[in-house]
N, C-alpha and C positions, 0 to 999 in steps of 0.2 A: 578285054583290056587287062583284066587282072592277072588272066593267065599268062601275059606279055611280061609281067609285073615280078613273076615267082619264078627265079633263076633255079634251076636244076642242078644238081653236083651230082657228073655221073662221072665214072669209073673209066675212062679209054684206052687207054692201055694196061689195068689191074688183072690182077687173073684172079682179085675176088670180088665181082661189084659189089653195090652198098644195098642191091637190092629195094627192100620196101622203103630198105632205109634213104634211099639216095637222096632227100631231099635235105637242106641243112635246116629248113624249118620243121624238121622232125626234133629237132637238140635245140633250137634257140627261133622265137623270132621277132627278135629284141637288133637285129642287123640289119644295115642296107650296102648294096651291093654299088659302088662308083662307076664309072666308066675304067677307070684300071684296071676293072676287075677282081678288087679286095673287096671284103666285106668288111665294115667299120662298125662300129658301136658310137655311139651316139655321145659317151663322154670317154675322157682318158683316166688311165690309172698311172700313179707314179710308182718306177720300179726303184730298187735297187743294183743300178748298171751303169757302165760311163755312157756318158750322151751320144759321143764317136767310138763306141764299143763296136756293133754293128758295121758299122762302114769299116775299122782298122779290121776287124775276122773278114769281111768279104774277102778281102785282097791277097788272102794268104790261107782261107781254106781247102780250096782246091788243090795247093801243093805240099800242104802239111801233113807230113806222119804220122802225124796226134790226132789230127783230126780223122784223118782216114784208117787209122787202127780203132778209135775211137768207134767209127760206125760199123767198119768191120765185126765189133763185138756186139757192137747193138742190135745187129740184123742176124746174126746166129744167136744171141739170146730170145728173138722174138721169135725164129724158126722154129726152136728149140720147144719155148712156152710159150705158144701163138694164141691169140685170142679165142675165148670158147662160145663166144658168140660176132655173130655177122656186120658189121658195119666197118666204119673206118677209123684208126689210131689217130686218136687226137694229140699233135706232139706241140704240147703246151709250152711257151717259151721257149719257142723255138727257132729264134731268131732270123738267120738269113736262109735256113730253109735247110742247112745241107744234109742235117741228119734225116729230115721228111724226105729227101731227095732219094739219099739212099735206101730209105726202105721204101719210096715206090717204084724206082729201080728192080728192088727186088720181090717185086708183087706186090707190092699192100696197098689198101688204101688211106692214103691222109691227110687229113687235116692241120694244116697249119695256124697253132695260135700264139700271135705275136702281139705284145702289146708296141712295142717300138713302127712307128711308120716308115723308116726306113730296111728294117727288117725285113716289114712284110714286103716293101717293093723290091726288094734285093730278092727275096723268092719268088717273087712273082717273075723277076728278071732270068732266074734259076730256071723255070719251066713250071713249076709248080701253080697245079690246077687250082685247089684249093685252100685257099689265104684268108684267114681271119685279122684283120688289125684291131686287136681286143684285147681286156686280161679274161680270165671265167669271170667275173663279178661282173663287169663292162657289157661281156658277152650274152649275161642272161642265159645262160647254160640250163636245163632243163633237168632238174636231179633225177637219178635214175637212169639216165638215157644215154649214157656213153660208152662204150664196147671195151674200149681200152683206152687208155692215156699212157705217152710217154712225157718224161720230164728229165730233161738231159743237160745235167752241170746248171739246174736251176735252183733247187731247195736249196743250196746253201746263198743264194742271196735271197732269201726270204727271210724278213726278221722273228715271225711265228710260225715258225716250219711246221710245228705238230698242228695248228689251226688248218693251216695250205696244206695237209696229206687229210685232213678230216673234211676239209671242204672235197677236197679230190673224191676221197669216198661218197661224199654224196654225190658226187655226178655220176660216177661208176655204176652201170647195171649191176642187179647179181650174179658176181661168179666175174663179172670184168677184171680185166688186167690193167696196174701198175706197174711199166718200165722204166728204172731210175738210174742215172750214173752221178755220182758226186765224188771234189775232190778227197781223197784220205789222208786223214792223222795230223792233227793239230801241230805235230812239232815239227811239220813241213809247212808252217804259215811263213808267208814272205812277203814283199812287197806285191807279188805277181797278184797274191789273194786281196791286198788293200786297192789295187789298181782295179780289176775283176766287181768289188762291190761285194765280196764277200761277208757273210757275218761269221761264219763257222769251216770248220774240215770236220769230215765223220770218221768215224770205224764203222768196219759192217755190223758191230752189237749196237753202236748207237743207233744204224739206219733200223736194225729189226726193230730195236724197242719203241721207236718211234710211230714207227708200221703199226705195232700190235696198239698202242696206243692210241691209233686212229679208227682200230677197227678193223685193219686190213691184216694178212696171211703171206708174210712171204714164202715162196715156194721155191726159189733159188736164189745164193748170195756170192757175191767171188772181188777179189782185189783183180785189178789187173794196169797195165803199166808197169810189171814188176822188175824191169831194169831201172827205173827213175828216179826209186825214191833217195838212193846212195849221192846221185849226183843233186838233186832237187836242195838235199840237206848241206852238203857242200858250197854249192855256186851261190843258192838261193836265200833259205831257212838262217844258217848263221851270219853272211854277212847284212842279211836284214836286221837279226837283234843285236848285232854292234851297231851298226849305223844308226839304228833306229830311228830310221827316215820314213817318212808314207810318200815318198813319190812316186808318182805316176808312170809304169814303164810306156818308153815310147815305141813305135811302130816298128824299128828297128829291132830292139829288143825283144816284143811280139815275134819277129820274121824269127830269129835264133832259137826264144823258146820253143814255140814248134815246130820246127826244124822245115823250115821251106826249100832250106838246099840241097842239094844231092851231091852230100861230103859222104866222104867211104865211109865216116863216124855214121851219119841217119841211116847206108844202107845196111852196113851189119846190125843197126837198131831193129828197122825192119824187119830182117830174117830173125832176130832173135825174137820179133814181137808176134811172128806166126802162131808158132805153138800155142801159144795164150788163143787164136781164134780156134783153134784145133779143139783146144780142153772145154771151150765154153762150148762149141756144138756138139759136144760130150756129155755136157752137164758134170765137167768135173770144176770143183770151186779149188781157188787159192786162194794161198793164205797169206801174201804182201801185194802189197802196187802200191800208185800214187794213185787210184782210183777206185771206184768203191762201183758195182754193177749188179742191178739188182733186179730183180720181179717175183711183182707180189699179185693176190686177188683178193676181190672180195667177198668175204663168204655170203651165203643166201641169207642168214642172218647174223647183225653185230653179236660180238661174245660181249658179254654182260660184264661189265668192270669190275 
């Protein structure tokens, strides 16, 4: 009966299994598994996110530019600097699934952890195997024991970012990988950031210093979005500090910003936004975007402060 009892995460179409690892009560067993097929934790964590954030991305990630250049660069940065040890990329905060999507698309294995309940069913709806409805703390995460983590346009709604990358390290094996993308440069805050549940925008010296601060090693850093930030500051950034409004863009607005249409404006975007996947499966970094793309490790032992 027990054994009836202890669901399995295995690999079916991965071309890396999880191996020994394939069991999720190898990382946590602090979860219970529904009839949906998520695994829940037992209480909830309140984030910093709109409540209908989740369900308004569902509807327009699929045909967004943003979003799909977005993972475009995420899955040649993880090609690029691939996990040094075996198991599956934990993609923390990771909403409706789509970036977990594309990188088990593109072979990997992972884990989805979502604190949002509609999240994790919208990836569950996605195809995705393996769905946590959790935060780490909720989840009971098991320090030491995570091969890699990614964390995509989440740090900056975290209000103690350096505490959530020092917790991250302690979940991280040694030598694990940290994959991070966060929005760039503070004088591109707008409304877009107030609606989003932002606390901050970074620079890539802020994300390093913060990095080394936690203990961790970045080993590649790069801007990318580098046609956006001209108009972000334009359209966005200044008439937000006239106005100085906090309202809430609507779904509408959402569709424009990431560009769901397919105006000759998004596809010259497009082709212009190639090259940028070119240079990262290069490993060559840039020096402007509206985004900030990063990974780091962590060393076999913390540097001593």
């Amino acid at each position: 009966m027990v054994r009836k009892t202890v669901a399995r995460i295995t690999a079916s179409k991965s071309k890396k299994p999880f191996g020994k690892k394939g069991c999720l009560f190898h990382y946590t067993s602090s979860l219970k598994k529904r009839q949906d097929g998520i695994w829940y934790a037992s209480k909830t964590d309140k984030v910093s996110y709109p409540r209908k954030g989740n369900e308004q991305c569902f509807g327009i990630e699929d045909q967004s530019f943003w979003f799909q250049h977005r993972n475009a660069c995420i899955v040649e940065l993880v090609k690029k600097f691939p996990p040094k040890e075996k198991g599956p990329i934990f993609d923390i905060g990771g909403g409706n699934g789509f970036v977990a999507k594309g990188l088990t698309d593109a072979g990997w294995d992972v884990v989805l952890v979502e604190p949002g309940a509609t999240g994790a069913r919208n990836a569950k709806r996605r195809g995705l195997q393996h769905v946590v409805c959790a935060s780490t703390l909720t989840a009971g995460f098991k320090p030491g024991s995570m091969p890699a983590i990614g964390i995509f346009d989440v740090l900056e709604h975290i209000m103690d970012d350096l505490g959530f990358l020092r917790h991250l390290y302690d979940l991280l094996e040694p030598h694990g990988m940290l994959y991070l993308t966060v929005p760039a440069y503070n004088f591109l805050w707008s409304d877009a950031d107030v609606s989003a549940g932002h606390y901050r925008r970074y620079s890539l010296r802020d994300v390093n210093l913060k990095l080394r601060e936690a203990g961790l090693t970045q080993v590649f850093g790069t801007y990318f979005f580098r046609i956006l930030p001209l108009g972000v500051f334009l359209f966005r950034s200044l008439p937000f500090r006239v106005r100085t409004s906090n309202k809430r863009a609507s779904p509408k607005q959402l569709d424009r910003a990431h560009g769901t249409h397919d105006s000759v404006i998004i596809r010259v975007m497009r082709n212009m936004l190639k090259t940028e996947v070119k240079r990262i499966s290069e490993g060559r970094s840039m020096r402007f975007g509206a985004s900030c793309l990063v990974a780091a490790t962590k060393p076999k032992q913390k540097k001593s402060d």
